[in-house]
C-alpha positions as CSV (number, residue, x, y, z in Angstrom):
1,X,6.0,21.5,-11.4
2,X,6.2,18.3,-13.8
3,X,4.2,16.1,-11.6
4,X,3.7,14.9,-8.1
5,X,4.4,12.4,-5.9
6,X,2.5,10.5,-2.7
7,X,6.2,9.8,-1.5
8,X,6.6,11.9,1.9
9,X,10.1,11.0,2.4
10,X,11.7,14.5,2.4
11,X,9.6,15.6,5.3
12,X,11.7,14.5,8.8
13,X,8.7,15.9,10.6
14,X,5.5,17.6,10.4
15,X,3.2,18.5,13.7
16,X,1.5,21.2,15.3
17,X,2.1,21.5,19.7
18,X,0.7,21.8,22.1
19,X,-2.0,19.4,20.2
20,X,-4.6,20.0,21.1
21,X,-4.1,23.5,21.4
22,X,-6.2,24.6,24.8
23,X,-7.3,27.7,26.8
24,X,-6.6,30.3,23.8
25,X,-3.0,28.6,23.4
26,X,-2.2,29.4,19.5
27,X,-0.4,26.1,18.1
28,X,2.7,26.4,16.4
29,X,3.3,24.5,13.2
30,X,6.4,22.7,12.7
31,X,8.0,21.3,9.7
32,X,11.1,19.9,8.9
33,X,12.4,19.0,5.5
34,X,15.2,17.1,4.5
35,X,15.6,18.4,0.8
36,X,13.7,20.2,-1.0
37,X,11.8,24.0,-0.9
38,X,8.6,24.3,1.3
39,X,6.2,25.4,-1.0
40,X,2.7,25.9,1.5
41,X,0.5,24.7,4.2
42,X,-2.9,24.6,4.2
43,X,-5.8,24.0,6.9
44,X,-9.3,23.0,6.4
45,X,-11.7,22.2,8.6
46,X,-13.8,18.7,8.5
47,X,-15.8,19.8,5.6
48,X,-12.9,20.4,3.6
49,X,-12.9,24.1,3.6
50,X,-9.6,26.4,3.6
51,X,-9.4,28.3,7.0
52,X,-5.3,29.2,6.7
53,X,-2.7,28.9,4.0
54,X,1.2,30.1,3.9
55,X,3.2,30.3,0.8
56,X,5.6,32.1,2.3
57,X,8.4,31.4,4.6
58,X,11.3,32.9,6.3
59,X,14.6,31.1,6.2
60,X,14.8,28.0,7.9
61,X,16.9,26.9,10.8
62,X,19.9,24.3,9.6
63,X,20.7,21.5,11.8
64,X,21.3,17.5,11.5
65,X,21.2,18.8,7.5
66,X,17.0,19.3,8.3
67,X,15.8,22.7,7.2
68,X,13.0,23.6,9.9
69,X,10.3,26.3,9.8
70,X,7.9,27.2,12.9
71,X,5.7,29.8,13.4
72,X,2.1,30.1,15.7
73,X,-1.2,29.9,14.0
74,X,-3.2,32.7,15.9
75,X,-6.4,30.8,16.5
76,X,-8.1,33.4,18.0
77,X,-11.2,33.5,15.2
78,X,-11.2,30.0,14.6
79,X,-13.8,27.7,16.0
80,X,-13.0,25.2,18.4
81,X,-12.3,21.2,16.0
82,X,-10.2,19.5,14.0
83,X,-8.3,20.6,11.5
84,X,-6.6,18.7,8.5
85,X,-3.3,20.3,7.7
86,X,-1.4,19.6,4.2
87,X,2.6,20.7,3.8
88,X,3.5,21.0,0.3
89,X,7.1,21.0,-1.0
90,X,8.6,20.8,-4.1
91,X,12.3,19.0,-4.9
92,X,13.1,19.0,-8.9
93,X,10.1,20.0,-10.1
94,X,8.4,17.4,-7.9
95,X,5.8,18.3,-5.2
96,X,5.6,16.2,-2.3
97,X,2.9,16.6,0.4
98,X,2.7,15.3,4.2
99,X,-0.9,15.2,6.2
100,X,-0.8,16.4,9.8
101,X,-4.0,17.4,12.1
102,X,-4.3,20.1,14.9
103,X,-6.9,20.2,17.5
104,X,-8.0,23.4,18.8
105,X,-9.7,23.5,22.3
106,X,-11.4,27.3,23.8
């Protein structure tokens, strides 16, 4: 991609539920774009460290002209915390990227 952008504004909505995730619940991840291709999300925990990526997506859902993706993070190795989520997406050879958190409780 030719460069990057702060600008969120083609992400609708990014945000993991139930959050926090409790009693061996896996979260689900939601995202919903208004233009562009979802290109990967990432987790790290506090210290910055990777714990989960996805780069690959299955078609979304269509509706309101929002492209939405879901699917569970299976939390069942991961210590309980906080947990910084990024969504990356690229429109025209632009990437955009949207922060989110997800709290998992054991």
């Amino acid at each position: 991609p030719s460069g990057s952008s702060p600008d969120d504004s083609i992400f609708a909505n990014v945000f993991s539920y139930p959050n926090p995730s409790k009693h061996g619940a896996n979260p689900k991840i939601h995202v919903e774009l208004r233009q562009g291709d979802l290109s990967k999300v990432r987790l790290y925990n506090l210290a910055g460290e990777l714990v989960q990526e996805w780069d690959s997506f299955g078609a979304p859902s269509v509706s309101d002209n929002l492209q939405t993706f879901e699917w569970t993070w299976d939390t069942g190795n991961i210590a309980p915390g906080i947990y910084q989520g990024l969504a990356v997406a690229i429109q025209n050879g632009t990437l955009y990227a949207k922060k989110f958190r997800v709290g998992v409780r054991k």
